[in-house]
LOBA-278184 format. One record per residue (C-alpha): residue number from 1; residue in three letters; x, y, z. Coordinates in steps of 0.1 Angstrom, whole numbers. Layout:
BEGIN
<node><k>NUM</k><r>ALA</r><X>X</X><Y>Y</Y><Z>Z</Z></node>
...
END
This chain:
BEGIN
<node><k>1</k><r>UNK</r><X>1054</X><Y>1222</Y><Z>1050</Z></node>
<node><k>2</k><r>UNK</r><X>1092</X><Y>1218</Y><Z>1057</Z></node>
<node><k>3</k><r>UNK</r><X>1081</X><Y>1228</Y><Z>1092</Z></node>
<node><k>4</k><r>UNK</r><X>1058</X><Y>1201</Y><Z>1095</Z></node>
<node><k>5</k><r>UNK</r><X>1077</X><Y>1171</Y><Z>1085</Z></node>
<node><k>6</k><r>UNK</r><X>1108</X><Y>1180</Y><Z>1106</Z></node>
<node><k>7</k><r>UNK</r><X>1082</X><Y>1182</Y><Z>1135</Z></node>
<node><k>8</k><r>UNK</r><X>1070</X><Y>1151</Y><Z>1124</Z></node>
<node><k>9</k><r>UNK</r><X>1096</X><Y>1134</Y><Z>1118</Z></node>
<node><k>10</k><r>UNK</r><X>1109</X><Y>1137</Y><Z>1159</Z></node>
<node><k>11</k><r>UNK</r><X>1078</X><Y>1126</Y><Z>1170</Z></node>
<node><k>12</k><r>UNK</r><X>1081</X><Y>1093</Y><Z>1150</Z></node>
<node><k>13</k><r>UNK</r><X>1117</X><Y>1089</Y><Z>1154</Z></node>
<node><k>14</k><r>UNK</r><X>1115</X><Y>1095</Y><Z>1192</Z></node>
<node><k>15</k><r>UNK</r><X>1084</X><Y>1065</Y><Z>1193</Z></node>
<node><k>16</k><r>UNK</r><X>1102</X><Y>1041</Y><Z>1164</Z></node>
<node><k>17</k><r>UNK</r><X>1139</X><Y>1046</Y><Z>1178</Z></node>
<node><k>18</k><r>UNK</r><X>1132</X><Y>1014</Y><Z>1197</Z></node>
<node><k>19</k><r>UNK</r><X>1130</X><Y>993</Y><Z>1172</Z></node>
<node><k>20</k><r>UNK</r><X>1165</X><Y>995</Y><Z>1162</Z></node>
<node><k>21</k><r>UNK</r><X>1180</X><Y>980</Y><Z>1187</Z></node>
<node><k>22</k><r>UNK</r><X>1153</X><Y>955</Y><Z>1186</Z></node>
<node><k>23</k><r>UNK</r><X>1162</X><Y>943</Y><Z>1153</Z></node>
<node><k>24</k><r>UNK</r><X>1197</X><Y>942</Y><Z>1160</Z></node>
<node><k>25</k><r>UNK</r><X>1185</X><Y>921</Y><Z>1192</Z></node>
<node><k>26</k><r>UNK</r><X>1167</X><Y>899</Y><Z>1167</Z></node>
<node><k>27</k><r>UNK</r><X>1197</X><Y>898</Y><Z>1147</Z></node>
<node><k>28</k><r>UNK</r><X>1217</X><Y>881</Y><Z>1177</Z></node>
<node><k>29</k><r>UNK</r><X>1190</X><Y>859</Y><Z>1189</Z></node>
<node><k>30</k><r>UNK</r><X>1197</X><Y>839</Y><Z>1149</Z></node>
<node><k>31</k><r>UNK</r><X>1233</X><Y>841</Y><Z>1153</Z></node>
<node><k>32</k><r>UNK</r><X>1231</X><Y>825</Y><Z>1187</Z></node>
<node><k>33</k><r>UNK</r><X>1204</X><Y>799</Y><Z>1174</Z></node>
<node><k>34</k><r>UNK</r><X>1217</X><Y>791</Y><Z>1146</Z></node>
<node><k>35</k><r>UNK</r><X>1258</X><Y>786</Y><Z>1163</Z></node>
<node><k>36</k><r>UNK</r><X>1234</X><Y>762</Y><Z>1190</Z></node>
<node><k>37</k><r>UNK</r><X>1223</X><Y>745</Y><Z>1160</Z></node>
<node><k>38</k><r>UNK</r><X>1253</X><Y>739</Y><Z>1146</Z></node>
<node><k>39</k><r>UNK</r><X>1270</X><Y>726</Y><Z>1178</Z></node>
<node><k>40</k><r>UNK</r><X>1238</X><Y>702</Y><Z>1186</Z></node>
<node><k>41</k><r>UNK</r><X>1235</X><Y>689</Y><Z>1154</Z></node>
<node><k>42</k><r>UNK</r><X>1269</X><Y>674</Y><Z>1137</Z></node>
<node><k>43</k><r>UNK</r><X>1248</X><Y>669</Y><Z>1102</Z></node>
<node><k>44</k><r>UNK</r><X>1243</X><Y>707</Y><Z>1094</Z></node>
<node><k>45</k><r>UNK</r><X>1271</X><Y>715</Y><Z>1068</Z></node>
<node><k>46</k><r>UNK</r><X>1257</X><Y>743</Y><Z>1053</Z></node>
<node><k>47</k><r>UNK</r><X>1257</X><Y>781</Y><Z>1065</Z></node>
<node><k>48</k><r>UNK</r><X>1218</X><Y>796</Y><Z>1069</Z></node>
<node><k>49</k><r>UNK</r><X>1219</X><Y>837</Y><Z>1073</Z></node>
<node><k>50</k><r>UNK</r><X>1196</X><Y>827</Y><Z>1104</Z></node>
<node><k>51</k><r>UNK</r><X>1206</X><Y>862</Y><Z>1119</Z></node>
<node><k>52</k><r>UNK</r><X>1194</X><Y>882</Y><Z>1084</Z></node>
<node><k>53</k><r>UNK</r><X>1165</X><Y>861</Y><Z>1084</Z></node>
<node><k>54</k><r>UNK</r><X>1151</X><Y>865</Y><Z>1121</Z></node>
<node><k>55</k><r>UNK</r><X>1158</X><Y>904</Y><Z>1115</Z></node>
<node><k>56</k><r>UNK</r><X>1138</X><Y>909</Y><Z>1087</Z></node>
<node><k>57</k><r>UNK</r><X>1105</X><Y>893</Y><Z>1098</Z></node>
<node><k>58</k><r>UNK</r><X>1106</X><Y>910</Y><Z>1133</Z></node>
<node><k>59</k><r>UNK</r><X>1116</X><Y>937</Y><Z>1110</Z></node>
<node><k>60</k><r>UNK</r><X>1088</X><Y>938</Y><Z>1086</Z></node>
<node><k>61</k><r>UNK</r><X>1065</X><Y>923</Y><Z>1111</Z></node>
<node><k>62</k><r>UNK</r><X>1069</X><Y>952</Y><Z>1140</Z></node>
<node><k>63</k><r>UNK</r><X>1073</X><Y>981</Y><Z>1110</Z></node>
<node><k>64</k><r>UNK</r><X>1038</X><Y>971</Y><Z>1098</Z></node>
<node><k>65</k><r>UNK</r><X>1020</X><Y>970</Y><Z>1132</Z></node>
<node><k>66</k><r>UNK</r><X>1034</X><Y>1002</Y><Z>1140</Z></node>
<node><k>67</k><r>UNK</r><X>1023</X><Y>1017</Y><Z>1110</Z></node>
<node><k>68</k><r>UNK</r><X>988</X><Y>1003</Y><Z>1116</Z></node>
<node><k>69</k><r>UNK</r><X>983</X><Y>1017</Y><Z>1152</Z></node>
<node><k>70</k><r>UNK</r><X>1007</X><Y>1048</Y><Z>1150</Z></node>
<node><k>71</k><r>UNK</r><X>989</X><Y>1066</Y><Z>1122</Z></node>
<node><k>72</k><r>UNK</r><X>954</X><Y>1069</Y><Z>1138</Z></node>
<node><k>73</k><r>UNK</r><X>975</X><Y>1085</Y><Z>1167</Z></node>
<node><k>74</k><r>UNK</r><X>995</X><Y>1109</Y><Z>1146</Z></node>
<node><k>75</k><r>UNK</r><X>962</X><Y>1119</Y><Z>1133</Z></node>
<node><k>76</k><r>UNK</r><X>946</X><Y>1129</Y><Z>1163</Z></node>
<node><k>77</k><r>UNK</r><X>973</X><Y>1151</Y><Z>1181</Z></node>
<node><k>78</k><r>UNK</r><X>983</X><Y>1169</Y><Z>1147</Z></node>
<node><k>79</k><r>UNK</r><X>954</X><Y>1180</Y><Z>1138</Z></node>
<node><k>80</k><r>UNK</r><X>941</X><Y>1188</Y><Z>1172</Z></node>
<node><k>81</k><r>UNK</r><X>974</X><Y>1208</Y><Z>1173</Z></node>
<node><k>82</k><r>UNK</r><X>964</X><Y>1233</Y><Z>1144</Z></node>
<node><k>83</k><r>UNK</r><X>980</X><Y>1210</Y><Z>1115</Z></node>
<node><k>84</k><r>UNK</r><X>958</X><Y>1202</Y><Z>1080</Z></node>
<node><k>85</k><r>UNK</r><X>951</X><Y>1173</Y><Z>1070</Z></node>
<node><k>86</k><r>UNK</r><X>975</X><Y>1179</Y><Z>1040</Z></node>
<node><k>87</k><r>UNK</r><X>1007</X><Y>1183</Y><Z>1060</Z></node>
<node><k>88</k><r>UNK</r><X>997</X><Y>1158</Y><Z>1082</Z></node>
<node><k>89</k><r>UNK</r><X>994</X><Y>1131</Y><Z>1052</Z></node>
<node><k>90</k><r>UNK</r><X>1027</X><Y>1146</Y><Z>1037</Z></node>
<node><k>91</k><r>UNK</r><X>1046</X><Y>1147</Y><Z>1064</Z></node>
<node><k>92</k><r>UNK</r><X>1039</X><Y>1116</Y><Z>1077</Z></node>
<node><k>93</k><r>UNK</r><X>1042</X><Y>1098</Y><Z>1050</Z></node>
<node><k>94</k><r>UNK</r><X>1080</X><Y>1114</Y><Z>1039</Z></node>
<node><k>95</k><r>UNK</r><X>1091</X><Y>1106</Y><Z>1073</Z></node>
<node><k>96</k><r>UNK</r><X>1079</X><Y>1066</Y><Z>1074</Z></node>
<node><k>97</k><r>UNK</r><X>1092</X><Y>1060</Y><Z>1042</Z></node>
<node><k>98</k><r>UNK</r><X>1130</X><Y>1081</Y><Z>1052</Z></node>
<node><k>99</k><r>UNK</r><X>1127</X><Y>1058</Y><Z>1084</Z></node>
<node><k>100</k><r>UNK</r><X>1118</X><Y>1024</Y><Z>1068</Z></node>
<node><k>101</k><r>UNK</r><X>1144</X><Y>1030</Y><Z>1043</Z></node>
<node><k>102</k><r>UNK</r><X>1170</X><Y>1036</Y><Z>1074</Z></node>
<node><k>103</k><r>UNK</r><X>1159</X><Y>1005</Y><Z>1089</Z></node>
<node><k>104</k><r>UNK</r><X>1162</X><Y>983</Y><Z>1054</Z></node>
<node><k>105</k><r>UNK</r><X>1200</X><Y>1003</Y><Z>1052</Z></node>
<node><k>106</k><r>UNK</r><X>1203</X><Y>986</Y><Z>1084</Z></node>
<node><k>107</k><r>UNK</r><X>1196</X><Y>949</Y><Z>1075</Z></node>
<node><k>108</k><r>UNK</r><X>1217</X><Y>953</Y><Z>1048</Z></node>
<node><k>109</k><r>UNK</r><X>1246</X><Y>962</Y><Z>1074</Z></node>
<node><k>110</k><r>UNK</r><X>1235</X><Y>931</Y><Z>1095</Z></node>
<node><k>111</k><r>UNK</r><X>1237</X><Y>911</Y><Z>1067</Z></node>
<node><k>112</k><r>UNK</r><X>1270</X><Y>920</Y><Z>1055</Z></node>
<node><k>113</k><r>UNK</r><X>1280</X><Y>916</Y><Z>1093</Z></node>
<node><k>114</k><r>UNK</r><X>1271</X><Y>884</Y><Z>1096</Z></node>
<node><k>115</k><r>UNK</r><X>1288</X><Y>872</Y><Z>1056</Z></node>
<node><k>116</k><r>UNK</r><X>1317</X><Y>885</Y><Z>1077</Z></node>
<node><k>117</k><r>UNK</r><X>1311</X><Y>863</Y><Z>1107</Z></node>
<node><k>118</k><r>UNK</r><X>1307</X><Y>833</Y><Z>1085</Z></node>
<node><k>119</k><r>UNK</r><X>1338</X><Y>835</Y><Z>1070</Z></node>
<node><k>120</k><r>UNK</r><X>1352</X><Y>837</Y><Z>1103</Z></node>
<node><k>121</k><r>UNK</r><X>1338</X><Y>812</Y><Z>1125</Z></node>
<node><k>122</k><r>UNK</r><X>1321</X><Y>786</Y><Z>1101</Z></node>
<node><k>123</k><r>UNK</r><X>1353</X><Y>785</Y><Z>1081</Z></node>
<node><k>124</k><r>UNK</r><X>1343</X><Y>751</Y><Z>1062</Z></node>
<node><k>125</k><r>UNK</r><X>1303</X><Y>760</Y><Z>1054</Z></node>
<node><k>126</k><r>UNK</r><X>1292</X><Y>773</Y><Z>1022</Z></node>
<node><k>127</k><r>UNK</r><X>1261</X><Y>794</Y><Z>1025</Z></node>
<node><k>128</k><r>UNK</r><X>1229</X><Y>782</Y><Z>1012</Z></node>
<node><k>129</k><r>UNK</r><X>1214</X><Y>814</Y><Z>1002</Z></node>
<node><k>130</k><r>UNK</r><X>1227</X><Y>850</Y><Z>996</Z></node>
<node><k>131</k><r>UNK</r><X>1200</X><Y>876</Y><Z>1007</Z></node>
<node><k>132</k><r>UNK</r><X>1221</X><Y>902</Y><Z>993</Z></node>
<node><k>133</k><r>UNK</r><X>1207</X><Y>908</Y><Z>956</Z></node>
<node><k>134</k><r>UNK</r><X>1173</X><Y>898</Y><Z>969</Z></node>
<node><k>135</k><r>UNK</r><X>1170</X><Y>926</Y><Z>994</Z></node>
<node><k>136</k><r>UNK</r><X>1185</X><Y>950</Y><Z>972</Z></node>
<node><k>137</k><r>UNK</r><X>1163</X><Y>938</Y><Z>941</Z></node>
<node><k>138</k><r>UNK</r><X>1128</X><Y>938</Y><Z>966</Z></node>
<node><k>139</k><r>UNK</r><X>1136</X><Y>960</Y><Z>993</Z></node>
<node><k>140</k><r>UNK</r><X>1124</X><Y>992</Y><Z>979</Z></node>
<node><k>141</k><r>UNK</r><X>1092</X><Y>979</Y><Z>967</Z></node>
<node><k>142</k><r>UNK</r><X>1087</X><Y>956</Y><Z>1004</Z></node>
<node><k>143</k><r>UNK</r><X>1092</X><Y>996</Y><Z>1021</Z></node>
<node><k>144</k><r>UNK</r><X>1068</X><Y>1014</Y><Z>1000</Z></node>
<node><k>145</k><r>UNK</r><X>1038</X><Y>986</Y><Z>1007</Z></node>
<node><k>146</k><r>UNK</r><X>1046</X><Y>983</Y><Z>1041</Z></node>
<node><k>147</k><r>UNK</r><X>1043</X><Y>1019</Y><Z>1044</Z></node>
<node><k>148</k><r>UNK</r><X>1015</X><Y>1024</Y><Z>1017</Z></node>
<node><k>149</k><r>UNK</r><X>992</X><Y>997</Y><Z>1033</Z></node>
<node><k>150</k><r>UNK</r><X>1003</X><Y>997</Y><Z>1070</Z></node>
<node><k>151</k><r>UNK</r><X>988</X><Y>1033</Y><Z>1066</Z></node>
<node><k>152</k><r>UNK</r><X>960</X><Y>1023</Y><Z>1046</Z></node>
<node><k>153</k><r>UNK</r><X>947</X><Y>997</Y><Z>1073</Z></node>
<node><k>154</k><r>UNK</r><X>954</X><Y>1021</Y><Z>1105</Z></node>
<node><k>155</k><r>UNK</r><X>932</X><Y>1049</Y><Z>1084</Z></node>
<node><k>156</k><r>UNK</r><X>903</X><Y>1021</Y><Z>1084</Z></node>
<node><k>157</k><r>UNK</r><X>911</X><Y>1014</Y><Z>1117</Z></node>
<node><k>158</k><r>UNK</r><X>906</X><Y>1048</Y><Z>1126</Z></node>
<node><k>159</k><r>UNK</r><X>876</X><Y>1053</Y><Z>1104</Z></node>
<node><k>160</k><r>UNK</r><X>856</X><Y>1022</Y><Z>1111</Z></node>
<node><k>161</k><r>UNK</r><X>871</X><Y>1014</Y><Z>1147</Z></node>
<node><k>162</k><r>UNK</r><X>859</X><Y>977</Y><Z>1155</Z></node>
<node><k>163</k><r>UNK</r><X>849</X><Y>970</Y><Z>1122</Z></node>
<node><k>164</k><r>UNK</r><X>879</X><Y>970</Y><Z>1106</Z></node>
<node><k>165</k><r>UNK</r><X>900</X><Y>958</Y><Z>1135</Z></node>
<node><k>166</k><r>UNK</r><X>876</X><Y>925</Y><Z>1133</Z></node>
<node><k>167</k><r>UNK</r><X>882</X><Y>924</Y><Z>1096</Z></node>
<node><k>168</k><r>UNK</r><X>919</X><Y>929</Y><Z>1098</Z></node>
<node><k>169</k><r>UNK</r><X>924</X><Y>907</Y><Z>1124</Z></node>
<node><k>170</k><r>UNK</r><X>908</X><Y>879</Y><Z>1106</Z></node>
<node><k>171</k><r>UNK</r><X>932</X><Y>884</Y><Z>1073</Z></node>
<node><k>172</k><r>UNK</r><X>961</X><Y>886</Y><Z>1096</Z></node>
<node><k>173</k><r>UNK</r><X>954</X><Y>855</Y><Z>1114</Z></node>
<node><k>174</k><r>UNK</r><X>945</X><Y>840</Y><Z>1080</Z></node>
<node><k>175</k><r>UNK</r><X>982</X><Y>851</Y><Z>1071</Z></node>
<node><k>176</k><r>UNK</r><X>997</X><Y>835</Y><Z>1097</Z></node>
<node><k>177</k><r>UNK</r><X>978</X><Y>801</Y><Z>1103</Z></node>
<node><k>178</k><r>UNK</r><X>968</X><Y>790</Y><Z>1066</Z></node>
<node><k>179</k><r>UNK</r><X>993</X><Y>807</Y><Z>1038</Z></node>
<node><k>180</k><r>UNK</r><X>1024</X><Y>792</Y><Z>1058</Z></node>
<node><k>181</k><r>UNK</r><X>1005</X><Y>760</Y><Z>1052</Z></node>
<node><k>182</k><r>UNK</r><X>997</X><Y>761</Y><Z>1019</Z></node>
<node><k>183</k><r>UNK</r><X>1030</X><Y>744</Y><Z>1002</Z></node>
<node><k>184</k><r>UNK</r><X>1028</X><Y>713</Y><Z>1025</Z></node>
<node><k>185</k><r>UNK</r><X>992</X><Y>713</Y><Z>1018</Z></node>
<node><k>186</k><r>UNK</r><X>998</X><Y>713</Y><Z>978</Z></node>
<node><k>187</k><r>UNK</r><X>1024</X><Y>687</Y><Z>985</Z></node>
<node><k>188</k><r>UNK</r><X>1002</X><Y>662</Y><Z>1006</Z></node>
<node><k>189</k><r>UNK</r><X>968</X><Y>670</Y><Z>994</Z></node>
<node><k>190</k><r>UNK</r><X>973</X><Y>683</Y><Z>957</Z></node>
<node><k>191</k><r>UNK</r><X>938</X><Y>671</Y><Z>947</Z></node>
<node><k>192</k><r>UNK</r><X>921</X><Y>689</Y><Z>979</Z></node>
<node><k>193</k><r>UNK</r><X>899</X><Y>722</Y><Z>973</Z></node>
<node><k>194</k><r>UNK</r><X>926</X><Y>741</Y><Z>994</Z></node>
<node><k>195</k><r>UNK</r><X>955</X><Y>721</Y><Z>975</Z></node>
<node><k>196</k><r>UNK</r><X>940</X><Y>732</Y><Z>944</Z></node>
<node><k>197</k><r>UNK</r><X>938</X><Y>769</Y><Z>949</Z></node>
<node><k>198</k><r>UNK</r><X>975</X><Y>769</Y><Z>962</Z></node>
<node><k>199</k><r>UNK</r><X>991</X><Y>751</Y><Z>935</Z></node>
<node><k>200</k><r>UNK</r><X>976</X><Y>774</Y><Z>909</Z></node>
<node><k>201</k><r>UNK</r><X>987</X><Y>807</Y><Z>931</Z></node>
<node><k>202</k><r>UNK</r><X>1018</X><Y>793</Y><Z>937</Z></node>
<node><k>203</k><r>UNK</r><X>1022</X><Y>788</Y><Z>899</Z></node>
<node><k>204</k><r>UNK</r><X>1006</X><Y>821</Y><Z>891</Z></node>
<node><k>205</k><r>UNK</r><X>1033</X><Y>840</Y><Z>912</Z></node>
<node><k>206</k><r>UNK</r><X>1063</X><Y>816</Y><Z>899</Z></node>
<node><k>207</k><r>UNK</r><X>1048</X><Y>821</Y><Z>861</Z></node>
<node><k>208</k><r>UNK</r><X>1048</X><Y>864</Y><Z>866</Z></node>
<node><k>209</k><r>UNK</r><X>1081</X><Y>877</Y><Z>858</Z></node>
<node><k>210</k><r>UNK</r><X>1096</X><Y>898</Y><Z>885</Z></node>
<node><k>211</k><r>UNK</r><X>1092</X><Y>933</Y><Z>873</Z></node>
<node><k>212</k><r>UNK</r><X>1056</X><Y>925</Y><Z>872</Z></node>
<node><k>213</k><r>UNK</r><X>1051</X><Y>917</Y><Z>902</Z></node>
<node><k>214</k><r>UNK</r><X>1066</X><Y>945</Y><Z>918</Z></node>
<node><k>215</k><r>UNK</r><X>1045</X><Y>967</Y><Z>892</Z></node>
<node><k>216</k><r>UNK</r><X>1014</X><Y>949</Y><Z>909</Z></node>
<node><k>217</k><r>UNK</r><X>1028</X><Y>954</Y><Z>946</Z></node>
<node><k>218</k><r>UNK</r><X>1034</X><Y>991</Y><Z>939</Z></node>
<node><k>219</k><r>UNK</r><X>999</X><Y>1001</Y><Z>923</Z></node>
<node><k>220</k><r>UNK</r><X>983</X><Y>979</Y><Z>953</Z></node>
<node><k>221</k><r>UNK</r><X>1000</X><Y>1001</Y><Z>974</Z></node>
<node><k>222</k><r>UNK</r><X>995</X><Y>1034</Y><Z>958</Z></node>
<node><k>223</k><r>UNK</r><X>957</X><Y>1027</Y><Z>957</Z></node>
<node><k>224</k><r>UNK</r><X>961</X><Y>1021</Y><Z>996</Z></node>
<node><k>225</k><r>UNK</r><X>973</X><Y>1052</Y><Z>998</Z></node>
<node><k>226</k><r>UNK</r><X>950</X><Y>1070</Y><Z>975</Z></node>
<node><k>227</k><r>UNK</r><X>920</X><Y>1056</Y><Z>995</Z></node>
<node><k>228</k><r>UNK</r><X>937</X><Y>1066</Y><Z>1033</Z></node>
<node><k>229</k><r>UNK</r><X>941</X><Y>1105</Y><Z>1014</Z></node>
<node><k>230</k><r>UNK</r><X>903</X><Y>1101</Y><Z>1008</Z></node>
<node><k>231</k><r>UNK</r><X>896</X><Y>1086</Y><Z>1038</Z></node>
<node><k>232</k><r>UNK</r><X>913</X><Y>1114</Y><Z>1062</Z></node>
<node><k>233</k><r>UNK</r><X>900</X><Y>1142</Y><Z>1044</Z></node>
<node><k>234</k><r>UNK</r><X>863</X><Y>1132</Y><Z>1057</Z></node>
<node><k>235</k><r>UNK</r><X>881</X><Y>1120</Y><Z>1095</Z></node>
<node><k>236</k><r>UNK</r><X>871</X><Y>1141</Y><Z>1124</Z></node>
<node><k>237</k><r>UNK</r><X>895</X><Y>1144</Y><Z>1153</Z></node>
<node><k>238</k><r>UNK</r><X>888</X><Y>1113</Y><Z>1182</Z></node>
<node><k>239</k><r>UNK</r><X>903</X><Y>1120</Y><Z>1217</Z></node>
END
């Protein structure tokens, strides 16, 4: 087994080393918008962690995708190779969550970085938010859905082929057009059918205490990943 999840794991790190520097590319591109900011606009007095916050969406955004598409891959040239299905789901799975975990050790780095910075070149700004205790308080629970689920949707993918991608393409793009939209919408049309749905999520989620929430979020996942175990026991090899 140990065999198999060393093996594993090079074959992932060698495709997902990229997105290291990546992040710490997005990383600079917020520094760097956020300093142009600044200089073009004399009313900013407050410090935004622009650089933490452009890392972790292309972060979280580029983890999930590559979870989505990567283990349909995996599947085919493991198994084809003489691997079970049981190693393969093991192994995979230890060595995603080993390397999101790396790459959530390394926006915490980036975020401490750029604390530094602040203190340095923005001498006179307060920060408006610290990230810190957040991504320490939801960072563990954000890796094991992104993980859980990423997987979960690539094993439909794999299963169900154009099915699922039309499926999951509609909730992504419903996830990036309409939830974004969904405070102003509350705020300008509170009485709407659309306004009326989002303020009663929105007060849903505010009213559940935290550790409820992430109790939620982790048996979501888990059931995601119960159902891709199911799933790739019935999956036959596609080359």
């Amino acid at each position: 087994m140990w065999k198999t999840v060393k093996k594993q794991f090079w074959i992932q790190w060698r495709d997902w080393s990229w997105l290291t520097p990546m992040i710490l590319g997005e990383w600079i591109f917020g520094l760097v918008l956020h300093y142009i900011m600044v200089r073009m606009d004399a009313s900013i007095t407050t410090y935004f962690p622009m650089g933490t916050t452009v890392a972790v969406i292309g972060a979280v955004i580029s983890t999930g995708l590559m979870g989505v598409l990567q283990i349909g891959i995996y599947f085919n040239m493991e198994i084809s190779m003489g691997c079970t299905r049981k190693e393969y789901f093991v192994s995979y799975y230890i060595t995603s969550l080993v390397l999101e975990i790396f790459r959530m050790g390394m926006i915490i780095l980036l975020n401490l970085a750029e604390r530094r910075l602040q203190r340095l070149i923005y001498t006179n700004m307060e920060s408006e938010v610290d990230f810190l205790p957040q991504i320490l308080k939801w960072g563990f629970i954000v890796v094991i859905a992104l993980c859980f689920l990423s997987g979960f949707c690539g094993t439909l993918l794999l299963r169900y082929g154009k099915k699922a991608f039309w499926v999951l393409w509609c909730v992504w793009m419903f996830g990036c057009l309409v939830l974004p939209r969904i405070p102003y919408i509350v705020e300008d049309a509170p009485n709407s059918f659309l306004g009326r749905i989002g303020k009663g999520a929105i007060e849903l989620i505010r009213g559940t205490p935290d550790p409820m929430l992430m109790l939620l979020i982790g048996a979501v996942s888990i059931a995601g990943l119960g159902f891709s175990w199911l799933y790739l026991q019935k999956q036959q090899v596609t080359l």
